[in-house]
N, C-alpha and C positions, 0 to 999 in steps of 0.2 A: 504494500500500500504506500502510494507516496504522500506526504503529508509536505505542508507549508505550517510553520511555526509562527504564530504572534505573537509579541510581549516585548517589554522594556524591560521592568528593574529587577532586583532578586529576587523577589520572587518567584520569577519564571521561571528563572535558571533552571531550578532541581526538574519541572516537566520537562524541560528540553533536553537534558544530561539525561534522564532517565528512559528517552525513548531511542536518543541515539546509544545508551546502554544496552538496550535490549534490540538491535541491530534494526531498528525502522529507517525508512530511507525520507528524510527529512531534503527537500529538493530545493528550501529556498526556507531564511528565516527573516519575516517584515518585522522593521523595528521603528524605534522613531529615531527624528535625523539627529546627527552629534548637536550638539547645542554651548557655547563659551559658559567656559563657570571661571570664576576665583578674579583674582585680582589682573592677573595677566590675559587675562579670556581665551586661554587655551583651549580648545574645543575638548568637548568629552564625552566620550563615547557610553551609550550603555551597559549594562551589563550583560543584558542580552546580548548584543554587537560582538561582546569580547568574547564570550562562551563563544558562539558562533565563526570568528577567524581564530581562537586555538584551535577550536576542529575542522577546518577549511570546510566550513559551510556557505551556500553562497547566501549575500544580506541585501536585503533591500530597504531602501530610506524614505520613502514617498513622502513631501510633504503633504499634499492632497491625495489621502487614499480613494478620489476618486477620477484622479489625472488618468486619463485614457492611452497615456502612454506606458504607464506604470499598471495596469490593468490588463495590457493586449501582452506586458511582460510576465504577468501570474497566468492569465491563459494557457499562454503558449509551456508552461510547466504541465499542466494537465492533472494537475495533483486531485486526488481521491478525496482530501480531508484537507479540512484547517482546523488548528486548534489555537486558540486563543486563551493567553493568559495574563492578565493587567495587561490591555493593551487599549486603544480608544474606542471611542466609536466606530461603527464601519458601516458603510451603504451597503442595501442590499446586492449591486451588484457585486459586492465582492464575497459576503458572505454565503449568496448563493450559486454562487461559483460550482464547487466541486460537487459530484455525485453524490458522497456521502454526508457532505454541506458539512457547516461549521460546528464544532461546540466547544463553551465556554468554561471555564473553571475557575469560579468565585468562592470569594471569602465570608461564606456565609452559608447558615441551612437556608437556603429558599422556602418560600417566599421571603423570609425575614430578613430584613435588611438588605433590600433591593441599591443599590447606589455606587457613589466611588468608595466608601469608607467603610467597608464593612464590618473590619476588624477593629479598628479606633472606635467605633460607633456603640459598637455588642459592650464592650471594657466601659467606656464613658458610663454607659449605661447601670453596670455592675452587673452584666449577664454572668451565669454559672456554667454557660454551656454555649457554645458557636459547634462550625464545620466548616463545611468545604463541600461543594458541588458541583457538579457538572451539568449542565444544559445545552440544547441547540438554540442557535441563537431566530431570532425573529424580531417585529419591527420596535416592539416596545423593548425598551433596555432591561435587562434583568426576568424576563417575562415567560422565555420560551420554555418547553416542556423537558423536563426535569431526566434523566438517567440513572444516575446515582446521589448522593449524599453520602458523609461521614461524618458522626457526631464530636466531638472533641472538647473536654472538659476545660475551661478556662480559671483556673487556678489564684486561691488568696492570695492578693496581694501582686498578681501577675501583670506586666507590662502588655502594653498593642505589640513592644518589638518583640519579647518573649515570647507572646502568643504568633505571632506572624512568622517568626522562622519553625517553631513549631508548626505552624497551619501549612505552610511550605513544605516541609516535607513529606504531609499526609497527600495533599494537595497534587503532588506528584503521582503518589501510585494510586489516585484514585485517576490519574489520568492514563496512565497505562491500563488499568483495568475496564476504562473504557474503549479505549485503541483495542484493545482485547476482544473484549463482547462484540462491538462494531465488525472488527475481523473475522469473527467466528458465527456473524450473524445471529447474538444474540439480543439486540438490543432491544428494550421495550421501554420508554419512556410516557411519562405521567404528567397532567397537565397540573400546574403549579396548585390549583384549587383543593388538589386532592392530600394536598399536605398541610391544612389549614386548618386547626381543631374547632369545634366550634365557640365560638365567644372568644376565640385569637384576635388578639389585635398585631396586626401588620405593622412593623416599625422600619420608617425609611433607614437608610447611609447615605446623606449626600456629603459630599464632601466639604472638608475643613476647610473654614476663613479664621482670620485673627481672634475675630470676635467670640470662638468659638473657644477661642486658649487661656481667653483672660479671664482671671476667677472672680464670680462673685460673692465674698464672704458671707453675705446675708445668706447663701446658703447653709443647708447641712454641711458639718466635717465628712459625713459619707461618701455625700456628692460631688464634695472637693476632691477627697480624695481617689474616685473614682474618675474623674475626670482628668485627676493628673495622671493618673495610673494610662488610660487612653490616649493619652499625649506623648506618653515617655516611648521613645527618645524623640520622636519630633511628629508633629514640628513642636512641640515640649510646651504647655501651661507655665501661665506668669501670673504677677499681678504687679502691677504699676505704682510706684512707689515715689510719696512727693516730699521733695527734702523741705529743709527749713527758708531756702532761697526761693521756694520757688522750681526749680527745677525739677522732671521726674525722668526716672530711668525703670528700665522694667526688671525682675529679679524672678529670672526661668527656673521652675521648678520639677526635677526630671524623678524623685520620689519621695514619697513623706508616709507619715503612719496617724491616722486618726485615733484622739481620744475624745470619747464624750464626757462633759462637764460641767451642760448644760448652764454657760456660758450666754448672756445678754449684751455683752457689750462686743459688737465685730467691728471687721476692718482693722484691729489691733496688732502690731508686728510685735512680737516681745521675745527679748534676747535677754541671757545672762552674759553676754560678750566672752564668752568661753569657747560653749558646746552646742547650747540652746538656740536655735529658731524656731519659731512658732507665730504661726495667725490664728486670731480668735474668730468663729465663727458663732454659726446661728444656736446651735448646742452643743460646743466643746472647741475642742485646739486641734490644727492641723501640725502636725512637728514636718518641720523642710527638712529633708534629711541630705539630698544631695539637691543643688544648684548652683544656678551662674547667673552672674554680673557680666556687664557689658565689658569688653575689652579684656575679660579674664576667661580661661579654661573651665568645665562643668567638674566641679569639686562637691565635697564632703561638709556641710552645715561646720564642723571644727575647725577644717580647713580652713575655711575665707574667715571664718571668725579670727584667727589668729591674726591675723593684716588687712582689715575690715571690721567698721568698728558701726551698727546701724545705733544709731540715734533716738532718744525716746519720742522726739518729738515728731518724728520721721511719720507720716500719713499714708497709710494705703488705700490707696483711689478704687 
């Protein structure tokens, strides 16, 4: 079966390692185009890209995946399948493409958390349980009829990036086990309604903006905490911090430990200028255990406390 490969970042990787492990013929991997990063805007390649020329696979770059030049070049490959993993949008001419058409493998059990953030989203949330599925794709994003699922327990106190290289790995061999069934002609897929209990409430994943990172302390310590937990490591929860000047800077916070202590007074930053960081919220303290300042490396609450010294007067916005 020849397949074409879609996906950017690492998470793809492991489907794509895993198929050309198990000896599939992978004819062509679309990626997105290199893009300048850092100070010097050296171009940088994905991670998919790079997987793809260590194993002399050939890559394609389409800015417009529906440039008809870059279309008449997937064609003429002829491939059986595509398989899609964190990659964009696509028209249907592209998706319906091959014989055995596309299918997708998202960070989520379907229906639930249909979106770009699946995995940030279920964490934010303080879910106890995500997965991983695969679907054929169709018009509406996230919608198409269902193959498999794998359940995958999301762990106290567990990060988005803990739980996402985790999900990544499952995520893999649930995609060879699909390439599998498809091969062996066993596939039988299920319209997404039929995985819906009743009285389920369907909860989006769209993706993160800023306004998403920055804490509201009026909330619960849970919610804080669970929301940092969904950020860690990025794009990482902050909260805005207003000195005595006048000036604020933000102070990213990449994990903390909730106490309740049913606590009235929020917005509170309170340090022993030691060991101690902590915001007061709506019923207890959030303890900052690792973060970072502007212009400094992501450290340990002790850490920056030894040569940073926050101020009582110091406001959190």
């Amino acid at each position: 079966m020849k397949i074409i490969f879609l996906g950017t970042p690492d998470f793809a990787v492991p489907s794509l390692d895993i198929l050309i492990k198990n000896g599939y013929e992978v004819v062509a991997v679309i990626t997105a185009p290199d893009k300048p990063a850092g100070r010097g805007q050296k171009l940088n390649i994905s991670s998919v890209k790079q997987y793809a020329l260590d194993h002399n696979l050939k890559v394609l770059q389409p800015v417009k995946l529906s440039d008809p030049d870059f279309l008449n070049e997937v064609r003429a490959l002829n491939a059986d399948l595509q398989i899609v993993v964190a990659f964009r949008m696509m028209p249907e001419v592209l998706w319906a493409m091959p014989k055995h058409g596309t299918f997708n493998l998202h960070g989520s059990l379907l229906p639930q958390y249909r979106g770009a953030a699946p995995i940030n989203r279920a964490v934010m949330n303080g879910e106890s349980k995500t997965g991983v599925t695969t679907f054929f794709l169709r018009h509406e994003i996230d919608t198409g009829n269902i193959v498999f699922r794998e359940e995958i327990p999301i762990g106290e106190n567990e990060s988005a990036g803990e739980l996402h290289d985790k999900m990544m790995m499952v995520g893999a061999k649930l995609v060879l086990k699909t390439v599998r069934a498809l091969e062996e002609g066993n596939i039988v897929s299920h319209k997404q309604e039929e995985f819906v209990a009743e009285g389920e409430v369907l909860m989006p994943a769209p993706k993160i903006f800023k306004d998403d990172c920055k804490l509201d302390c009026s909330k619960s310590v849970s919610e804080l905490h669970n929301q940092v937990l969904g950020l860690s490591p990025f794009p990482g929860a902050f909260v805005d911090i207003e000195k005595e000047d006048g000036s604020v800077f933000p102070l990213k916070i990449y994990k903390s430990l909730p106490e309740l202590a049913g606590t009235v007074l929020t917005h509170e930053l309170i340090s022993d200028g030691k060991s101690s960081l902590k915001l007061s919220t709506a019923d207890g303290f959030l303890h900052l255990l690792e973060v970072q300042i502007p212009g400094k490396k992501r450290m340990k609450a002790d850490e920056l406390l030894r040569g940073f010294k926050f101020q009582d007067d110091w406001t959190v916005l």
